[in-house]
N, C-alpha and C positions, 0 to 999 in steps of 0.2 A: 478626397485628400487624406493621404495618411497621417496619422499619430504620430505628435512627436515623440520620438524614444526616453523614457525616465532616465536620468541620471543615477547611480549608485546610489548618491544623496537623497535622494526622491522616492528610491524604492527602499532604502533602509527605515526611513520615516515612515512610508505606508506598511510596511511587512509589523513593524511594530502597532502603529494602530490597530492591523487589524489583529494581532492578537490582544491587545487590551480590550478587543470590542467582546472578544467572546467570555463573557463570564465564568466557564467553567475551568479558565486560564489562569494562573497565578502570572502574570508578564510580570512580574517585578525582577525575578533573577533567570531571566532568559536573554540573554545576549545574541544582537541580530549585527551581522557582515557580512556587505554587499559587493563585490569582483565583478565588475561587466555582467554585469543581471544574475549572479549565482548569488547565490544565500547561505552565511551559515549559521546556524544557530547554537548557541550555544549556553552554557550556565546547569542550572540543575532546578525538576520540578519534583510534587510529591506523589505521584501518580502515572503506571505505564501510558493509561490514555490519555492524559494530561500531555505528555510527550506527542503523544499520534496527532492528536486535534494542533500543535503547535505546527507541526510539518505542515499538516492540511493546509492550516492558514495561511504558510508563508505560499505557498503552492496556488493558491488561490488570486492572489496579488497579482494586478495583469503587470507585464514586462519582466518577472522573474525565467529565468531560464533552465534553474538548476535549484535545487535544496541539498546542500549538508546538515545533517543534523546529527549534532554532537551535545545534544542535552544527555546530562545524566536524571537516572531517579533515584532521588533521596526516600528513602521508605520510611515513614516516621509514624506509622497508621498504629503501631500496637507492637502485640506478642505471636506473629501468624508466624510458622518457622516450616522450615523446608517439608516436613512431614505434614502439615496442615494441608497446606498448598498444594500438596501430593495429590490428596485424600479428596478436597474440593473439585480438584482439576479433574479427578478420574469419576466422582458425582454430574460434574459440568458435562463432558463427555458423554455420559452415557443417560443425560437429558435430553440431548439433542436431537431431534428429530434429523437433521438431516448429516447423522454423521456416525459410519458405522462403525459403533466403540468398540465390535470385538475387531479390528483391524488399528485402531488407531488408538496411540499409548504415550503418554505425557511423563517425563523425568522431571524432576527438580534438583536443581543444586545452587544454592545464593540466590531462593527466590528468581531465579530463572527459570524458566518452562521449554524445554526443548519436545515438539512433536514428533512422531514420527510414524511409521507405518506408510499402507499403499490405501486407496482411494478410486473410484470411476472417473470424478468431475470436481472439475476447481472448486463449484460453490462446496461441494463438502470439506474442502483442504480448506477453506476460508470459515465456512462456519464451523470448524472443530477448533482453527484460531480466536475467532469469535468468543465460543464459549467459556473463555481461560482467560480471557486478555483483563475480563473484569474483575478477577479475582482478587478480593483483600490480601497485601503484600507482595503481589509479581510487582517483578519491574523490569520484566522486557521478554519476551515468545519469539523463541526460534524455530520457524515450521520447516520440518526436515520430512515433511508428507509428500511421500510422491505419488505421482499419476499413470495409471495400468495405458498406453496406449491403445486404441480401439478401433482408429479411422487409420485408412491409406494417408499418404501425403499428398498425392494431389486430390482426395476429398475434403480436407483440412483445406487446402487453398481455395476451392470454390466454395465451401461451405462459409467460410471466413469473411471471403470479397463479395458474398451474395448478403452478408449481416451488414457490411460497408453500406454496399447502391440500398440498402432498405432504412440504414438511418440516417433520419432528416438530419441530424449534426454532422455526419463523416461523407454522407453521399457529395461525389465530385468535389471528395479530395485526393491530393494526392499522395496516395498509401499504396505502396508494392506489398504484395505478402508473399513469402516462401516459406515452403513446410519443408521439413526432413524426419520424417517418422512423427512421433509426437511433439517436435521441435520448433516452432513458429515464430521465424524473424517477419518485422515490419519498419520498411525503408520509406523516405521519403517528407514531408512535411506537414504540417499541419498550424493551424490560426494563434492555439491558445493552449492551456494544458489541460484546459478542460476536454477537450479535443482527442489532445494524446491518452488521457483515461481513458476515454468512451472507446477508442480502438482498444485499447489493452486490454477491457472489459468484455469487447466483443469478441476480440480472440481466443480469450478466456473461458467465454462459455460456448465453444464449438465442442464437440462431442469430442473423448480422445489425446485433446492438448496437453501435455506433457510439461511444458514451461516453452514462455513468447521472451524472445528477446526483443527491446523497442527500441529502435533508433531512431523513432522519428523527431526528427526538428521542430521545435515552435517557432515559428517567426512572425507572430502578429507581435 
């Protein structure tokens, strides 16, 4: 027997719960609006991750379909000023084991962090975002890291639909994937958005991936 569908009403109320559940939330001036299962959020936190984990959460909520998220970050931590955040960001960088700093180089301007440079594989483009995201004073990382492609496209397609049939969450679903150089679109539907992660994730880490466009549908 299916579920029956939440109402606007119904997921406005739980999207909010469940950010009051996470502690590390300030929900008091986060503003939640609900459109036929899309979400937006909105108001201002004091923290870029503060921000992230809010998205999370609405994302999390079963029957949501969509997240906007329109929180600003109020930065009210101190005296960290663009030249700090510089300085940290290019310390952060070239701590990280999986991220090779002489290729990858961090701007600031208003406590903004723009990355950029070229990379082998997503997880470095992620963990060079990673290691910035936590910094005293960012409020917000634009990763402008691109990815060297490496695989054919039709080795991207099989490599990709081989990571599908092998995980117990996405095996016999249904997921088209096409490649164009380093380029991976994903067509088709899937249960929950948990679901649509774990494809995006798996597309992600195929050798070569350049950027996945995902179109797949949730419709549990």
């Amino acid at each position: 027997m299916q579920a029956r569908q939440r109402t606007d009403a119904e997921l406005k109320d739980a999207v909010a719960e469940e950010l009051e559940w996470i502690p590390s939330i300030n929900s008091t001036h986060i503003g939640v609006a609900v459109d036929h299962g899309a979400v937006t959020l909105s108001g201002e936190v004091n923290t870029y991750p503060e921000r992230l984990l809010a998205e999370k959460a609405a994302l999390r909520v079963h029957g949501v379909t969509a997240v906007a998220e329109e929180i600003k970050v109020n930065y009210v931590g101190g005296s960290a000023n663009d030249s700090d955040i510089a300085r940290e960001a290019s310390e952060a960088l070239d701590r990280s084991v999986n991220v090779p700093s002489d290729s990858v180089k961090a701007i600031v301007n208003g406590h903004f962090i723009t990355l950029s440079g070229q990379v082998a594989w997503q997880f470095q483009r992620e963990a060079a975002e990673r290691s910035v995201r936590y910094l005293k004073g960012v409020t917000g990382v634009f990763n402008q890291i691109t990815i060297k492609p490496t695989v054919s496209a039709n080795g991207l397609k099989n490599t990709i639909g081989a990571a599908f049939v092998r995980s117990a969450q996405l095996e016999g679903k249904d997921i088209k994937v096409t490649a164009d150089a380093g380029t991976v679109t994903l067509e088709g539907s899937v249960h929950s958005w948990s679901d649509r992660r774990q494809a995006d994730t798996s597309a992600w880490a195929a050798p070569g991936v350049t950027s996945v466009t995902n179109h797949l549908r949730v419709i549990g």
